[in-house]
C-alpha positions in Angstrom: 5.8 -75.8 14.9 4.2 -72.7 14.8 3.8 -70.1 11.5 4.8 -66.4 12.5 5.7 -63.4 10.0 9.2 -62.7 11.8 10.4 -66.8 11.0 9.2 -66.6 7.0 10.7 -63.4 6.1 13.8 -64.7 7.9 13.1 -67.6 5.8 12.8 -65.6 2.7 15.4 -63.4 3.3 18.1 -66.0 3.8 16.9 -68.4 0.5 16.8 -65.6 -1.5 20.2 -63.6 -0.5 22.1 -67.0 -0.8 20.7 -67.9 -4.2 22.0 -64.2 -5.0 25.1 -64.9 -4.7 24.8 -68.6 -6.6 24.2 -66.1 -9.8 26.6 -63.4 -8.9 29.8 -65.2 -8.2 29.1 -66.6 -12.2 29.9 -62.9 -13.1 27.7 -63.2 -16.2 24.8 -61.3 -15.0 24.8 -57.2 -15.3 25.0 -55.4 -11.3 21.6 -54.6 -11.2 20.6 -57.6 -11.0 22.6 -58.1 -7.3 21.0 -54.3 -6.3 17.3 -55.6 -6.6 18.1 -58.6 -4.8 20.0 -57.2 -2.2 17.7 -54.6 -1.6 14.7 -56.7 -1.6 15.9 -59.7 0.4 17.6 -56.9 2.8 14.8 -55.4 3.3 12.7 -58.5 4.3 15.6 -59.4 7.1 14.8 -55.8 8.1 11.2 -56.3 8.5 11.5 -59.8 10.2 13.6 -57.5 12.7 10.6 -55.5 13.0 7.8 -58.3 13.3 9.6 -60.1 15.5 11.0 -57.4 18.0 8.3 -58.4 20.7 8.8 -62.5 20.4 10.2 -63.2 24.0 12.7 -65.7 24.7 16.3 -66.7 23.6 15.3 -68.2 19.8 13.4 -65.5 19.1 16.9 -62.9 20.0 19.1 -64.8 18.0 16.9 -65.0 14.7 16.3 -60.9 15.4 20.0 -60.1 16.1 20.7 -62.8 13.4 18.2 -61.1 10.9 19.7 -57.5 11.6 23.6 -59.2 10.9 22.0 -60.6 7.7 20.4 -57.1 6.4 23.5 -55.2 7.0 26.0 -57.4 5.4 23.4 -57.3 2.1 24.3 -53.7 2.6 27.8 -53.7 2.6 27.4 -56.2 -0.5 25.1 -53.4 -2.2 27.7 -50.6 -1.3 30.9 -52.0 -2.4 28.8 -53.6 -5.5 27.6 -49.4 -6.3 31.0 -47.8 -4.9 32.8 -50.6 -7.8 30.0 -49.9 -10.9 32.5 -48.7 -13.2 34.3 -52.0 -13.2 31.5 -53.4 -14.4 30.7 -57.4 -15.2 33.8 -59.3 -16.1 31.4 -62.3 -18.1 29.0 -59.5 -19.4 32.3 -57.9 -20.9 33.4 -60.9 -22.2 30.3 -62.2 -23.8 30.1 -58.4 -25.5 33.5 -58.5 -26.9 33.0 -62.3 -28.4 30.0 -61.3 -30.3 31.6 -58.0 -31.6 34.7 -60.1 -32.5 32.4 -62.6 -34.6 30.4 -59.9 -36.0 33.4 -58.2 -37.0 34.8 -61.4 -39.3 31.3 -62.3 -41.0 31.8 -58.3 -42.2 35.5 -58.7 -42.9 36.7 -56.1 -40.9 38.7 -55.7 -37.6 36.8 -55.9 -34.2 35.8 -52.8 -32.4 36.5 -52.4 -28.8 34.3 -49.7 -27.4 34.6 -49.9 -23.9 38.0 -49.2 -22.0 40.9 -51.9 -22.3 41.6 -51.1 -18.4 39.2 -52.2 -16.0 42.2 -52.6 -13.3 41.7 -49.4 -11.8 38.3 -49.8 -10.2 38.4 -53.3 -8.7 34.9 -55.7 -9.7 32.7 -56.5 -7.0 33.8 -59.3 -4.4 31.1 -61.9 -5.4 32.3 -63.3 -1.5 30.9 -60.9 -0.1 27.0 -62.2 -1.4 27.6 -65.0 1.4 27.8 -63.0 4.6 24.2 -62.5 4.5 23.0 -65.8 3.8 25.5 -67.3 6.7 24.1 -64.8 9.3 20.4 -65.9 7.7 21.3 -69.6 8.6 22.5 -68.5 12.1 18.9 -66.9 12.7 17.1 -69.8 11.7 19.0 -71.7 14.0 17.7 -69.6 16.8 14.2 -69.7 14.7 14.0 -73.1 15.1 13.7 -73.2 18.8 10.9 -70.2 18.8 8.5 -71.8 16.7 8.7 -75.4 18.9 8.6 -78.8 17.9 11.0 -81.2 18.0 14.4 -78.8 17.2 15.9 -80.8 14.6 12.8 -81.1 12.8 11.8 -77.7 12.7 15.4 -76.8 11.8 15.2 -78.7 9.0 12.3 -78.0 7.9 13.4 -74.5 8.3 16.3 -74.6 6.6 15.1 -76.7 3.4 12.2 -74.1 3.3 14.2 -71.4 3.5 16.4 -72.3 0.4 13.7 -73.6 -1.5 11.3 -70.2 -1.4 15.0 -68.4 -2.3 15.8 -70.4 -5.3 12.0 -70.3 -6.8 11.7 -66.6 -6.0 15.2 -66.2 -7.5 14.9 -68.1 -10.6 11.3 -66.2 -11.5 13.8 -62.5 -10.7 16.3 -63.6 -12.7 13.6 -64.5 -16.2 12.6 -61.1 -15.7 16.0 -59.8 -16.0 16.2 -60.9 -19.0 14.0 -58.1 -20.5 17.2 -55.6 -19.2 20.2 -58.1 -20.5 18.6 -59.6 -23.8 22.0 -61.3 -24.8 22.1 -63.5 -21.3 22.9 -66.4 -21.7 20.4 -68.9 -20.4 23.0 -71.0 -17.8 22.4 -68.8 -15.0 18.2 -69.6 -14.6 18.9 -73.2 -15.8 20.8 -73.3 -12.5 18.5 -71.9 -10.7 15.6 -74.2 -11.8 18.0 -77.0 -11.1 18.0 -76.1 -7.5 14.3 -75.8 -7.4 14.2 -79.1 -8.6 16.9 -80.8 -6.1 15.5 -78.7 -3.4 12.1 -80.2 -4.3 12.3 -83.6 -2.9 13.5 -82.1 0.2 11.1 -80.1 0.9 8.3 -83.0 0.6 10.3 -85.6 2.6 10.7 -82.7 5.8 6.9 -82.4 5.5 6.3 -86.3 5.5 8.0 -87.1 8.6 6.0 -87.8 11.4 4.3 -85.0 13.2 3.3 -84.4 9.4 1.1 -84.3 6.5 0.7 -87.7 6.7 -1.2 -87.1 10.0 -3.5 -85.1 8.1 -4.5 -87.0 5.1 -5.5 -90.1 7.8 -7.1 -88.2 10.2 -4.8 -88.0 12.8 -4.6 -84.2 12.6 -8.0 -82.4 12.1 -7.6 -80.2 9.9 -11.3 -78.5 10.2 -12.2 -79.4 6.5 -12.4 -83.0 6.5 -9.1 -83.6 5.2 -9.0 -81.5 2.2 -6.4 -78.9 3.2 -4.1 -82.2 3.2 -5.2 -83.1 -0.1 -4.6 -79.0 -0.8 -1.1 -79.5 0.2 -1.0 -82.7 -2.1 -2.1 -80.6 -5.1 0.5 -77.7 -4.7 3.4 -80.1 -4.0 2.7 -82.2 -7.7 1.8 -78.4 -9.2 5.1 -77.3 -8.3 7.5 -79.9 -9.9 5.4 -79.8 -12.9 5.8 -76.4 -13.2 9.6 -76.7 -12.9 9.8 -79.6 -15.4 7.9 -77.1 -17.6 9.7 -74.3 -17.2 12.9 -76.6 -18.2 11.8 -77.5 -21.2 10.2 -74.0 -21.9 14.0 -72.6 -21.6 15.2 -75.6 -24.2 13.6 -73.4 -26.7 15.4 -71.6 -28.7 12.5 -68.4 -29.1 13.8 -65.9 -26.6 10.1 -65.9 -25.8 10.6 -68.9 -24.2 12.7 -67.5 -21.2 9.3 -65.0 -21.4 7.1 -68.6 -20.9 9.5 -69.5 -18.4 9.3 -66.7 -16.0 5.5 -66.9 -16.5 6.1 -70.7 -15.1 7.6 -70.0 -12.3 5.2 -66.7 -10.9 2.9 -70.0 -10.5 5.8 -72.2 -9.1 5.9 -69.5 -6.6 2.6 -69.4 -5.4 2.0 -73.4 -5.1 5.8 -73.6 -4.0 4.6 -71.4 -0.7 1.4 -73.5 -0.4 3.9 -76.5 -0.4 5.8 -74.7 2.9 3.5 -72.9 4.3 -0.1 -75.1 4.6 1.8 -77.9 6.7 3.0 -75.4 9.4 -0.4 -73.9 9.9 -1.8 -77.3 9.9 0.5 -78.7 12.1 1.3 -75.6 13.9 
């Protein structure tokens, strides 16, 4: 199974515009939030297009034509999403009213409503629409899978599970930054997000354990040109990761909005050992 630049940002792309759309169907979170990740994640599938436009055979097409699918269904999503602004966030308005409303009886007086009672005439955003991208993204890992060789099911697998895994880390660490924009967030939208780290977790170790794997390279099978300690590398990052998970989890039990500050701080590390947990194997093993 071999590491190319076309197969990650696929990767990428598809983790990152599905866990999108796990936040934005909650309709909690302001728009902006779906514009940065659209157009970042879009504009990885775009560049997997580009990286990959001289791989030769039929996996390779299929992940490119796949990739190009998934980048312009992220744009629709980021067109109707602008074209539909004034509409707003349905949760965000809801949230906003509650707290004016309990403001409003701790003073004694009647609630203020300052933003329009009719939201009917500009329809909200289609939250559906999130998935088309991520659907298209599984499609081109499909074709991924055969490209970068191996036994097919493994690589798809491990292709997949990576895929979902970099998306809902890289997520989860967008989303705590978000925060600074939308102080009154509620924190159930990155708790989710860390949960699916965490689930994704185990995954991502057991598709890396099974033979060809890392197990070959912590006995010796598979030389890894530094006596075994890119293995024990791979060991570190894995165990690094879910302890930075279980701490940012506990940071966001904190009451402090500093902790969701602490949190985010977490999981710019959970990034970097999460991708040493996906990406050492297949240029070991590769």
């Amino acid at each position: 199974m071999q590491l190319d630049l076309a197969t990650l940002l696929a990767q990428w792309a598809t983790g990152g515009l599905f866990f999108c759309w796990v936040t934005t169907r909650r309709r909690e979170v302001g728009i902006g939030y779906g514009w940065l990740l659209r157009i970042s994640f879009g504009a990885m599938a775009v560049l997997s297009v580009v990286s990959g436009a001289g791989d030769a055979g039929t996996g390779a097409t299929i992940r490119n034509v796949a990739c190009a699918l998934m980048a312009l269904a992220a744009a629709v999503a980021l067109l109707q999403s602008y074209v539909r602004r004034a509409a707003g966030v349905r949760g965000q308005r809801e949230v906003r009213a509650q707290r004016a409303a309990r403001v409003a009886s701790m003073m004694g007086e009647p609630a203020r409503i300052d933003e329009p009672v009719d939201h009917e005439a500009v329809p909200e955003f289609d939250p559906r629409l999130d998935l088309l991208a991520p659907v298209a993204g599984v499609v081109a890992l499909c074709g991924a899978a055969s490209f970068v060789g191996g036994d097919y099911a493994l690589s798809l697998a491990r292709l997949q599970v990576g895929a979902f895994f970099l998306g809902a880390v890289s997520d989860a660490m967008l989303l705590g930054h978000w925060y600074l924009v939308q102080p009154g967030l509620a924190r159930d939208p990155i708790r989710e997000l860390v949960k699916a780290v965490a689930v994704l977790w185990p995954l991502e170790l057991a598709v890396y354990l099974i033979p060809p794997g890392m197990v070959s390279v912590l006995n010796g099978s598979v030389d890894d040109g530094y006596g075994g300690l890119m293995g024990w590398m791979w060991v570190v990052a894995a165990v690094t990761t879910i302890g930075l998970v279980v701490a940012t989890w506990f940071a966001l039990k904190e009451r402090a909005y500093s902790a969701v500050m602490a949190a985010t701080g977490l999981l710019y590390l959970a990034i970097l050992t999460g991708f040493g947990m996906d990406l050492l194997p297949r240029a070991l093993l590769g």
